[in-house]
C-alpha positions in Angstrom: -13.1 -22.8 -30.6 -13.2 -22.9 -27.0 -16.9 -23.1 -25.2 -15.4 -23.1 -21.0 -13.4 -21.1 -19.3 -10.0 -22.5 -18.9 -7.3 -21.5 -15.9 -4.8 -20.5 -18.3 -6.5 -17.0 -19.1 -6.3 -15.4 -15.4 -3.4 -17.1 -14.4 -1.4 -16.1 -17.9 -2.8 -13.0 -17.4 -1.6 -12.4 -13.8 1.7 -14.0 -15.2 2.2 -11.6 -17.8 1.4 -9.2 -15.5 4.2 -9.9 -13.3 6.6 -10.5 -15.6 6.3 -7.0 -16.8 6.5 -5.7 -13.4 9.5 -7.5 -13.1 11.1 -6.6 -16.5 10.1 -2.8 -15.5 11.5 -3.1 -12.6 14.9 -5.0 -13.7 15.0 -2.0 -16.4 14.6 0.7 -13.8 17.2 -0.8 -11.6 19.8 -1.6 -13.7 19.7 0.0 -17.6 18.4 3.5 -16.4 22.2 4.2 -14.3 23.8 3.3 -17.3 22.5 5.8 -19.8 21.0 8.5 -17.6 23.5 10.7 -18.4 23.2 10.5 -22.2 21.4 13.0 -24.2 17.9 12.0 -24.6 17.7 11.9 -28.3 20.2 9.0 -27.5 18.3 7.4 -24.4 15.3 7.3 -26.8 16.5 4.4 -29.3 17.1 2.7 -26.3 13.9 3.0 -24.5 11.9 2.3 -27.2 14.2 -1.2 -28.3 13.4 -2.4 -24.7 9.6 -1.3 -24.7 9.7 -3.3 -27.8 11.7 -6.6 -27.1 9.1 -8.0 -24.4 6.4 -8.4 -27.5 8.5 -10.9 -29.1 8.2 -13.7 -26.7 4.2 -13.1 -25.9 2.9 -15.0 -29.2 3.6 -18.2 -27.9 2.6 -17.1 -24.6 -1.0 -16.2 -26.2 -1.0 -19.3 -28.2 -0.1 -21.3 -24.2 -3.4 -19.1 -22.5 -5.7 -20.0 -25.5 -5.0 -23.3 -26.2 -2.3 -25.1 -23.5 0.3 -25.2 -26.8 3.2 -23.8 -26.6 3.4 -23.7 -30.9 
């Protein structure tokens, strides 16, 4: 277990941070035109696939902040 604080923990955290801006922002830009004229029953499945998929990548990320490993 870690006794010190280590850079990775505010700079991951500003990272991740950004990235989600970003992702927000790319999904805002450029998925939103494509299905804003669908019924929302059918905009919902997609909304809540992409609020999902950014999870998937952030265990590893974790693991990096915590202990500089990428596995």
């Amino acid at each position: 277990m870690r006794e010190t604080p280590t850079w990775r923990i505010p700079v991951g955290v500003l990272a991740l941070f950004a990235a989600l801006l970003v992702y927000g922002l790319l999904i805002a830009r450029y998925v939103h035109p494509m299905i804003a004229q669908w019924h929302a029953l059918l905009q919902m499945p997609v909304y809540i696939v992409l609020g999902i998929v950014w999870i998937f990548p952030l265990k590893r990320y974790l693991i990096w902040m915590e202990t500089g490993r990428w596995g």
